[in-house]
N, C-alpha and C positions, 0 to 999 in steps of 0.2 A: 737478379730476377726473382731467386728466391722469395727474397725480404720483400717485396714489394708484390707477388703473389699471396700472401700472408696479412699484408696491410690492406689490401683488397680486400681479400677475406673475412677479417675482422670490422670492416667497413659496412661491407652488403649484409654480415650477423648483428652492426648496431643498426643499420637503416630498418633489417626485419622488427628488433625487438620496438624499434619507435613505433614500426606502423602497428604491430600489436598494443601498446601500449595508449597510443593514439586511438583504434580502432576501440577497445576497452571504453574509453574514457565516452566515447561518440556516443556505444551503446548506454551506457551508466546515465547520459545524459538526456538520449531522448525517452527515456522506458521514464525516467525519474519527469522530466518536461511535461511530456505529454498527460501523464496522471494529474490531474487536479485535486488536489486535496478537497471532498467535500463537508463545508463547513455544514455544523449543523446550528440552525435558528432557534433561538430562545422559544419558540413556540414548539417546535420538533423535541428539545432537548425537556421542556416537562410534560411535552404525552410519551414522553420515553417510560418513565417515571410509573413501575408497575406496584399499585399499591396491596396487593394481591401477597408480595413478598415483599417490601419495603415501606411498611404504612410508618409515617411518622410516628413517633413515642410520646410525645408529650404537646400537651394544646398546643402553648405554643410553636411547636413545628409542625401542627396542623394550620397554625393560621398562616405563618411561615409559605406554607408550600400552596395554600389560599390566595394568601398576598401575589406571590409567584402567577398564578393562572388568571389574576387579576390585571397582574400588568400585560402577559401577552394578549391577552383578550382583548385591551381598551387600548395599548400602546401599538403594539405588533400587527404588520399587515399577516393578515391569514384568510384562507378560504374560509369559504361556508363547512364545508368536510371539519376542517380545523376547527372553525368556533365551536360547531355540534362535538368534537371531541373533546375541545379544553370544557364544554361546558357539564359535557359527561365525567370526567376529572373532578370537576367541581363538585358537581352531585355526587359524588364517590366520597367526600368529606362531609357530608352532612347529613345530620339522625335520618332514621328512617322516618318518624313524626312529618320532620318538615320536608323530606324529599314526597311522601304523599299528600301533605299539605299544600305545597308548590303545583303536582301533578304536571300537567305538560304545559303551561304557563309559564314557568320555569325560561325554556328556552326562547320563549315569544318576547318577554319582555329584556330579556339577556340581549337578543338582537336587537332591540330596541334603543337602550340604552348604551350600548355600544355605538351603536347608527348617530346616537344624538354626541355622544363625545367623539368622537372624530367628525361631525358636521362642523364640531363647534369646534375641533382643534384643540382637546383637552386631554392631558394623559396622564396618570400617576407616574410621577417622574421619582417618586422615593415611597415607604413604608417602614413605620418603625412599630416593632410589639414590644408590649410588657416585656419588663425584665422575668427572666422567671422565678424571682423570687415575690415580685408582684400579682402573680397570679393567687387569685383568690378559691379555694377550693371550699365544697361545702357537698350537703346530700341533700336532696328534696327527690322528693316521694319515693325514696329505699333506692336510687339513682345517684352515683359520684358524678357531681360536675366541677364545672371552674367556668370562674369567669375572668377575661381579661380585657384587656386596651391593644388597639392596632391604631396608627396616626398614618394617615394619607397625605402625601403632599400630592396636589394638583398642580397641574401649571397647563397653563391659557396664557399663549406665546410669552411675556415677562411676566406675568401675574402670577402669583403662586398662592395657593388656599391649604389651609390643612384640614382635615375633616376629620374628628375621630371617633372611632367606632368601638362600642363596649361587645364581645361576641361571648356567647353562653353555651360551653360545652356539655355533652355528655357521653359518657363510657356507655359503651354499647355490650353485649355478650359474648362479645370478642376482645372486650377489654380496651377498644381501640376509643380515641375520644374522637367525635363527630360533634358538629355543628349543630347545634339544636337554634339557635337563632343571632341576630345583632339587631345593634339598635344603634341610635346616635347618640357619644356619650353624654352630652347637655342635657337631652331627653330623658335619660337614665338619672342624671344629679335631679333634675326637678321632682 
């Protein structure tokens, strides 16, 4: 009677620790289940992007992060909220000259052109810049700039186009290089 009061005992202390152990696992499961990881979208993830304390170093990582607010703009579905924010992003890379030059135009034909490439089912599907050893630097008028090459590839369902663009930086008094303008490189050779 002993021995078998004892293996009893030992019995109902492993059935306990399963159901703890069981009970554990339930919890771990649904705390973990029920959380959704929220992904963040290539549009979310560059107005993340505070240029205020991270402005890119060098043109091309200005054009870089250009290219970037380029594609979620024209590729990425996004709100109205959104496109007015990537396009504020974008005006945040470019001289003060052409951001007053533009004025609020700027945004009108952004939507526009956005409107007409998703009508048309076209989106930059790739971008490639200068190497940076192809970046061209020079001074005009007591002002450091550089110019470089960005290649757009388009694509219109199998069709694919490359467009490439010459863009002309300038350092500002914050040291920082901003976009003083582009053009299309063909245009530029002629």
């Amino acid at each position: 009677m002993k021995r078998s009061k004892g293996i009893r005992g030992m019995l109902v202390f492993l059935f306990l620790i399963c159901l703890l152990v069981g009970y554990y696992f339930y919890l771990s499961n649904k705390v973990g289940g029920d959380e959704e990881e929220a992904e963040i979208t290539k549009v979310q993830e560059a107005l993340l992007r505070d240029l205020s304390r991270n402005y890119p170093a060098s043109p091309k990582e200005v054009l870089r992060y250009y290219s970037d607010l380029l594609q979620c703009l024209y590729n990425e579905p996004c709100s109205e909220e959104e496109l007015e924010q990537l396009a504020d992003k974008a005006m945040e890379l470019c001289d003060a000259d052409l951001v007053s030059y533009q004025s609020g135009e700027f945004i009108n034909r952004l939507k526009s052109d956005v409107k007409t490439y998703k009508d048309q089912d076209i989106q930059i599907s790739s971008y490639k810049t200068s190497s940076s050893t192809d970046v061209e630097y020079f001074t005009k008028d007591g002002k450091e700039c550089a110019s470089l090459f960005c290649s757009y590839t388009l694509r219109k369902g199998t069709t694919l186009q490359v467009l490439e663009e010459v863009f002309i930086m300038r350092k500002d008094e914050d040291g920082h290089w901003k976009i003083f303008g582009w053009d299309e490189a063909a245009a530029v050779k002629e």
